[in-house]
C-alpha positions as CSV (number, residue, x, y, z in Angstrom):
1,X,-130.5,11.3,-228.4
2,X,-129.7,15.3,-228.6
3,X,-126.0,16.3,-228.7
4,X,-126.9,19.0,-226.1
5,X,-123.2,20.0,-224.5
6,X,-124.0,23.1,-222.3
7,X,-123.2,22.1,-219.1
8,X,-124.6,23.3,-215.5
9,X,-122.2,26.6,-215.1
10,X,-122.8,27.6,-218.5
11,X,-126.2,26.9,-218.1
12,X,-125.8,29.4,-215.2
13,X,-124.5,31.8,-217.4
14,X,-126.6,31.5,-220.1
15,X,-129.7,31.3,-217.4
16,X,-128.5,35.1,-215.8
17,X,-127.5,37.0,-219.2
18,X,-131.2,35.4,-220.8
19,X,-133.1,36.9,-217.6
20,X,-130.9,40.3,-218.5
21,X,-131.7,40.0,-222.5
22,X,-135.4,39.5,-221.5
23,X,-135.5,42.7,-219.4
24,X,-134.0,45.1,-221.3
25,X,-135.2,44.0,-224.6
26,X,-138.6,45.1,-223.5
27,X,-137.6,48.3,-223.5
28,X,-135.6,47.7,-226.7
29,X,-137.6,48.8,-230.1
30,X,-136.6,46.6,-233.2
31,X,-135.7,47.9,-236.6
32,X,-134.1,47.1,-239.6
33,X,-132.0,48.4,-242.5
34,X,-132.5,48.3,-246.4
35,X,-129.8,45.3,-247.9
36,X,-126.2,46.4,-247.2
37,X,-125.6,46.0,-251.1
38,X,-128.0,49.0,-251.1
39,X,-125.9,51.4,-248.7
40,X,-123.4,52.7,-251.4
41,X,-126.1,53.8,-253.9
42,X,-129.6,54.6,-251.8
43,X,-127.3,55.1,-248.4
44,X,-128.7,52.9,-244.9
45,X,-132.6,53.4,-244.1
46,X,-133.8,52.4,-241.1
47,X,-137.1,51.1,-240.0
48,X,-139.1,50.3,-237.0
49,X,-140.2,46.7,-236.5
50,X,-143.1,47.5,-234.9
51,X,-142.2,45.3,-232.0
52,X,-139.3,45.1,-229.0
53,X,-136.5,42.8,-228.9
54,X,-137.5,40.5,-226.0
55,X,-139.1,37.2,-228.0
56,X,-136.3,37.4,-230.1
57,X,-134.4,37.5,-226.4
58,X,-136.6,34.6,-225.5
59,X,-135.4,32.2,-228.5
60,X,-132.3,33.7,-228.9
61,X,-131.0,32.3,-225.3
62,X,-132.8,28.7,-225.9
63,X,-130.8,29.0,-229.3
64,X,-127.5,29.4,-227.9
65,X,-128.3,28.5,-224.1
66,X,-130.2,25.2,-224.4
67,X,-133.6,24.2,-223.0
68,X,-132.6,24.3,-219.2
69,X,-131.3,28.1,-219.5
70,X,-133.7,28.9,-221.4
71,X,-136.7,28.6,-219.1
72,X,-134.7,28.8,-215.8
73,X,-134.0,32.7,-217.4
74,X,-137.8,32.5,-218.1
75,X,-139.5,31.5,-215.1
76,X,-137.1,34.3,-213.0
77,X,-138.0,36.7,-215.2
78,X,-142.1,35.7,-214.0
79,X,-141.0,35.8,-210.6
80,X,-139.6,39.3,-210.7
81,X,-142.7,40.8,-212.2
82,X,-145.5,38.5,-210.5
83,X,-144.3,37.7,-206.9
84,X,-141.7,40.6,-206.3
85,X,-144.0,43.1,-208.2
86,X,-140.6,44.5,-210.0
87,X,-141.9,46.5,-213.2
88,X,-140.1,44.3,-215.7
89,X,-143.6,44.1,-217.4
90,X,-144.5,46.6,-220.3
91,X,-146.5,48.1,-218.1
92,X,-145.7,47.4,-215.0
93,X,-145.3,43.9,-212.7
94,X,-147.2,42.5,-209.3
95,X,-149.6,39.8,-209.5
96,X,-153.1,42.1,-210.9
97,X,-150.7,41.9,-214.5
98,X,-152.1,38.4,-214.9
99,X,-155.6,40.4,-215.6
100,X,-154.0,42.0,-218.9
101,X,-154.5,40.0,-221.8
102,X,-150.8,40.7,-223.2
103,X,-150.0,38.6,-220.1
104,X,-150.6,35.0,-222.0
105,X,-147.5,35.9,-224.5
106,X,-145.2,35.9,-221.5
107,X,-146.5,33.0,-220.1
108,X,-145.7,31.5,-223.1
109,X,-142.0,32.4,-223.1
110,X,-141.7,29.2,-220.7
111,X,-142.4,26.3,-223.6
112,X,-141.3,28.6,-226.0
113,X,-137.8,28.7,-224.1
114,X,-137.6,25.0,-223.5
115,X,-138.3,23.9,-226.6
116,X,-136.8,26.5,-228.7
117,X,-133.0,25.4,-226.6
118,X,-134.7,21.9,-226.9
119,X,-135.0,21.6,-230.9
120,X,-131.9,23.9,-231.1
121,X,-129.4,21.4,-229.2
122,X,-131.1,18.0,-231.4
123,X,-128.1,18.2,-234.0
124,X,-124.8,20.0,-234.8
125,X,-125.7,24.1,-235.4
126,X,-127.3,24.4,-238.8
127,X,-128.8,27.8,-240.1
128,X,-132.2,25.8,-240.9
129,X,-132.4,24.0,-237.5
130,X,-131.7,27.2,-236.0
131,X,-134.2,28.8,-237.4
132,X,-136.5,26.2,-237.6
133,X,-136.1,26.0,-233.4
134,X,-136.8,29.8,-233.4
135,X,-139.7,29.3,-235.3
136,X,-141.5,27.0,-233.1
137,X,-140.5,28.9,-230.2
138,X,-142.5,32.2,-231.6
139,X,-145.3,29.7,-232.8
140,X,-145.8,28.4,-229.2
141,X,-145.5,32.2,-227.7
142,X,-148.3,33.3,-230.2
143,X,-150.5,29.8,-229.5
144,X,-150.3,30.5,-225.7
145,X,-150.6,34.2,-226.1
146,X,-154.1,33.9,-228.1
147,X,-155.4,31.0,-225.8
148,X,-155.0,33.3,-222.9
149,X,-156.3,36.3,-224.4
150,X,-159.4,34.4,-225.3
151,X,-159.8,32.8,-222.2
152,X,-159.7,36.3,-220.0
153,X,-162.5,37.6,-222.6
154,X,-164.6,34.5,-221.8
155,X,-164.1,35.2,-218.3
156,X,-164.1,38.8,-218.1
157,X,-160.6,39.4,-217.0
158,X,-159.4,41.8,-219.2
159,X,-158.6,45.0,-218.4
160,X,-158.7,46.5,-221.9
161,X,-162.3,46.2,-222.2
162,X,-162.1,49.4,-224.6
163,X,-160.7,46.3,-227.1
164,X,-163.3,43.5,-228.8
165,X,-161.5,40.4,-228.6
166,X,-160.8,40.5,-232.3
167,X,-159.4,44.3,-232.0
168,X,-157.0,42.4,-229.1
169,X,-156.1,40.1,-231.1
170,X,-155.3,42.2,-233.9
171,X,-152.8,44.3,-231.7
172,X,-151.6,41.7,-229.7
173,X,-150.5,38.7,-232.4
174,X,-151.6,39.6,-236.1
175,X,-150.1,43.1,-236.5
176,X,-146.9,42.3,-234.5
177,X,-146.4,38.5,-236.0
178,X,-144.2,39.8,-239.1
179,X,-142.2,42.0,-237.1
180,X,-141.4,38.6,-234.6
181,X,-141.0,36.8,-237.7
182,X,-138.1,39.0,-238.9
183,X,-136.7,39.1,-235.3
184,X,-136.8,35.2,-235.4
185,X,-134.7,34.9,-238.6
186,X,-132.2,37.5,-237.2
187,X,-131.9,35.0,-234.1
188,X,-130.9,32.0,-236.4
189,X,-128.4,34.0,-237.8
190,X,-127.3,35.4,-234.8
191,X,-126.9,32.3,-233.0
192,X,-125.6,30.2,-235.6
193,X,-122.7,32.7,-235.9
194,X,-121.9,32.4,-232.2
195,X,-122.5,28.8,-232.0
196,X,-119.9,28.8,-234.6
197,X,-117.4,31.2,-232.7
198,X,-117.9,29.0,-229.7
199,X,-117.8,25.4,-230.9
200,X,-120.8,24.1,-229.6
């Protein structure tokens, strides 16, 4: 049995400021700095990520939200780009973004919500379980991601037809999969330390 202690208000909160996180970091670049030791000598150097903050918004609130925030923040976000057209999308929102092969990755932010807060909430805040939840969270967004982008090939979906599936795949999960990766170990951290600050 999980020790899961984020109860239905917080969930609430967690659920609202998750939708928020999810929206703006797609508009949100990533980067990172050379090692602080580093700053005195070589000074700070700053480099892109080559991908946005929002799956690292994903795990980040099943991290420190639990599973039920998590993809409650998820499946809004959905509805605001699908059925209310809202252009929370990268490029866009309404229901004709299910024809863009990028689309799979945010259908994917649903499991990869629940059981990111799922694995996340199992035992007491470690920096390994933490990270380990994150992991599996930007594992399942990637799985989902690729099944879908396969699947709208097969069936002729896709709108970047300009793409081979392989070229697709390459600038939807292979190229960007380090920067996530880094963006994932930043979340552990990053939730570990406010797990920590808010005794839970």
């Amino acid at each position: 049995m999980g020790t899961e202690q984020v109860f239905a208000p917080t969930e609430l909160l967690w659920a609202l400021s998750g939708l928020i996180l999810t929206i703006a970091g797609n508009w949100l670049e990533a980067f990172i700095t050379n090692a602080p030791w580093y700053w005195g000598q070589m000074g700070i150097h700053i480099a892109s990520l080559g991908v946005n903050c929002q799956v690292g918004a994903v795990l980040l609130t099943g991290c420190i939200g639990g599973k039920n925030a998590a993809i409650a923040s998820q499946i809004a976000y959905l509805i605001l780009g699908l059925v209310f057209g809202l252009p929370v999308f990268n490029q866009g929102g309404g229901l004709t973004y299910m024809q863009e092969p990028s689309f799979g990755y945010l259908v994917g932010f649903v499991p990869a919500a629940w059981m990111c807060g799922f694995l996340a909430f199992q035992a007491k805040p470690k920096l390994e379980t933490l990270a380990f939840s994150a992991l599996c969270g930007l594992l399942i967004i990637h799985g989902v991601g690729l099944g879908y982008l396969v699947l709208t090939y097969i069936l002729g979906w896709a709108n970047s037809a300009s793409l081979s599936l392989w070229e697709a795949t390459l600038a939807y999960s292979i190229i960007r999969l380090p920067g996530h990766l880094t963006v994932a170990c930043a979340v552990s951290v990053i939730a570990f330390l406010m797990r920590r600050l808010m005794f839970y």
